[in-house]
N, C-alpha and C positions, 0 to 999 in steps of 0.2 A: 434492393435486397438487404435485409437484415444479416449483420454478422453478430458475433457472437458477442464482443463489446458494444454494440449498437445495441443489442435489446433491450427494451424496455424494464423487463427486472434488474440488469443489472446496472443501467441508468440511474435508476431510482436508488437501489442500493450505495451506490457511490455519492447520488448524491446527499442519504443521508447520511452517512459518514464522513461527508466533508462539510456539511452543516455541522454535526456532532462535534464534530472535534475542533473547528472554527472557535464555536462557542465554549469551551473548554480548553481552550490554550494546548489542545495536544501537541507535544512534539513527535518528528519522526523517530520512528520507533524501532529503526536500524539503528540511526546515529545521536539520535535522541536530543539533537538541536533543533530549535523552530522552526516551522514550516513558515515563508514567505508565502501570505494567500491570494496578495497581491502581483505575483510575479508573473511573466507570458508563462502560458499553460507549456511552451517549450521550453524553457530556460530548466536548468539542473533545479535548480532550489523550489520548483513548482510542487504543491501537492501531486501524486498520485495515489493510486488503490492497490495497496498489495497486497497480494493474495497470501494469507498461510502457507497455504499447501499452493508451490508454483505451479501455475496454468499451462506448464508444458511437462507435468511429471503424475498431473493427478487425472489424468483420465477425460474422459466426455465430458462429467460435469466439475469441472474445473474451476469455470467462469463463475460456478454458483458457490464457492467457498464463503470460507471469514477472511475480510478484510483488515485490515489495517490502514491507517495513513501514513505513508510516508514521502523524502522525496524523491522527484522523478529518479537522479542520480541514483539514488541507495537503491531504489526497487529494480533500475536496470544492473547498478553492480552483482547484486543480488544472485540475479539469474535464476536458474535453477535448482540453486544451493536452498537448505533447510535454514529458519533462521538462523537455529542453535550453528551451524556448520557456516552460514558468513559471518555470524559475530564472532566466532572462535580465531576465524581468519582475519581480525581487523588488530592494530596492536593496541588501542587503547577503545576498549567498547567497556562505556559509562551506562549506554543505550538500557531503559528498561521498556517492556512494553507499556504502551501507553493504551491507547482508545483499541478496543477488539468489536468489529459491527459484524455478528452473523446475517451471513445473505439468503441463507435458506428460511 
């Protein structure tokens, strides 16, 4: 059974944004320090896909947002929170946005 991170768009999606930003030295664009690309896909410092608009605030098509990369850690502190609304909440955010991949 397909879930909704398992689909094939949004497989693709992610993984052209983490080609994209590979090759472009993006950093995370919460904390705006390098992403380790070499790191276990668990470890805090790993790339992940975050969403824009959080996947638990934006409705059915959630999963189909703008991404960003960031790391694991940052996209789970994140949460729910709007960018603007966790970088406000952090005491020293340097953080600019870096790489933005539309998924639609």
């Amino acid at each position: 059974m397909t879930t909704e991170r398992t689909h094939r768009r949004y497989r693709e999606a992610k993984a052209r944004l983490f080609a994209r930003a590979r090759a472009t030295g993006a950093a995370c664009h919460l904390c705006g320090k390098p992403i380790d690309w070499d790191a276990d896909p668990n470890s805090n410092l790993a790339p992940s896909a975050d969403h824009l608009d959080a996947v638990a605030t934006s409705g059915p098509n959630g999963l189909h947002g703008k991404l960003q990369v960031a790391h694991r850690i940052c996209n789970s502190r994140r949460g729910k929170k709007t960018v603007e609304e966790y970088l406000a909440g952090q005491t020293s955010s340097e953080a600019t946005p870096t790489l933005v991949w539309d998924f639609r």
